[in-house]
Phi, psi and omega in degrees: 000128168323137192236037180250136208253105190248020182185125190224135166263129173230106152069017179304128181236140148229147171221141159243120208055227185283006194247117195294070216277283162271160185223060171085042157313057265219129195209167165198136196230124185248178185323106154107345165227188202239088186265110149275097169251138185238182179145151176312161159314136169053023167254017189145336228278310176298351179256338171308262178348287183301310168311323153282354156263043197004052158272358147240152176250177145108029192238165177250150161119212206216133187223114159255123163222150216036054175077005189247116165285115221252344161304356177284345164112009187250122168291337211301340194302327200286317179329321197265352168263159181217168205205110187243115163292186181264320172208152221216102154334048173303207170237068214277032171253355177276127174305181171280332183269334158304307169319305148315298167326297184331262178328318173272014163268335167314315189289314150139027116350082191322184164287316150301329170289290167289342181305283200319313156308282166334318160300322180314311182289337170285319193309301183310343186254017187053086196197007187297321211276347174239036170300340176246017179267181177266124178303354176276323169317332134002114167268146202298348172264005155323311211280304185311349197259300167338307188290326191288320186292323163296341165300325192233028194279324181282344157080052189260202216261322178254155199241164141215134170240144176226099205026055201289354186264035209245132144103007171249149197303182194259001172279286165333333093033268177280012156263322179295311177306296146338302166257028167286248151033279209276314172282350165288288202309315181292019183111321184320158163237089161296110166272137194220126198241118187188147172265354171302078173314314162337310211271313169280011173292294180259048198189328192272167184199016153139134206231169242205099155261123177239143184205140178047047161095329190248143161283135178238357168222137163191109172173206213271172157327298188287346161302281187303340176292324183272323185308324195243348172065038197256175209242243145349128151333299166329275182327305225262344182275338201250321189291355196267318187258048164022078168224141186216014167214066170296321167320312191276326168286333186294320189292326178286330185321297195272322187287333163314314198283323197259028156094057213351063170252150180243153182283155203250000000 
């Protein structure tokens, strides 16, 4: 294992008003890998995120990435990162390519650079023919592939995806995934945040769970698989966050749906 430390939490706490969100978090994260971080609705995992990429303050304990305590106010670290929320405000009144330009001149990218690029990037996604159309014309998984590409237009070093798979086909899927994979083997580092269990199943090389705030799991699939002796990702998240009666609602669920009849 790459042993170069490109991101760390010691004892990260945040609240908001009385309500206690994370609780003493402690992570280290290295060169190269692909962190499934998961967890129930509200345990945590977008106040995790959004705090390293600092759009919020106000939390205790010590957050460094690339070795740097980013509360000292030096932004420069946000150069090396690229960041696709789970949902994400564009600017659809902007062609892909005013949008794209846009964005890699921010990272610090001419305007000639990210264009050629940026085409390039479409391209791979069969996406050419409408780089000069208006991203509101746009279908949600187009707008999601348009988004991935603004992540990586500056060629950075750490990722954090927030349901980077939401609205695209299963071919499309099996590209991302891929090139998730190809960018780990150059050094990247990906946090990859998702509820698709299958998908941090096979794409992670180690995941990271959080419930209530706390971490309760953390190692490879197959680690975690001998720990709790569970099958399944699905299995191994639910017996860790004690949730066992998917079953029973869905059955109240549906006799609800069939007017509360029961089968006789």
């Amino acid at each position: 294992m790459n042993t170069k430390k490109v991101l760390s939490l010691n004892g990260v706490s945040k609240s908001f008003g009385h309500k206690q969100v994370l609780k003493g978090v402690n992570l280290d994260v290295y060169e190269g890998q692909i962190i499934g971080y998961i967890g129930p609705n509200g345990a945590g995992k977008s106040t995790t995120v959004k705090l390293m990429l600092g759009l919020i303050d106000g939390y205790t304990g010590l957050i460094e990435i690339f070795g740097e305590n980013i509360i000292k106010g030096d932004y420069s670290y946000k150069k090396r990162i690229g960041y696709v929320p789970e949902t994400a405000e564009l600017y659809e009144n902007l062609t892909a390519f005013e949008y794209l330009t846009f964005t890699g001149e921010l990272y610090g990218l001419s305007s000639k650079e990210a264009e050629v690029k940026a085409f390039g990037l479409m391209k791979e996604f069969g996406l050419e023919a409408v780089f000069h159309q208006r991203i509101s014309s746009f279908s949600k998984g187009m707008k999601q592939k348009v988004l991935i590409i603004s992540s990586l237009l500056h060629n950075p070093d750490l990722l954090f995806f927030d349901e980077p798979l939401s609205g695209l086909d299963a071919n499309s899927v099996m590209v991302i995934k891929e090139i998730l994979a190809k960018l780990a083997e150059q050094g990247k580092t990906i946090f990859y945040s998702s509820h698709i269990m299958d998908v941090v199943e096979k794409i992670s090389n180690r995941i990271v769970l959080l419930v209530d705030g706390q971490v309760v799991a953390d190692g490879s699939f197959e680690e975690l698989k001998m720990q709790n002796q569970e099958g399944s990702l699905e299995d191994i998240f639910n017996q860790l966050t004690g949730f066992t009666e998917h079953e029973e609602i869905a059955e109240r669920f549906v006799n609800l749906v069939r007017g509360g009849r029961k089968d006789e």
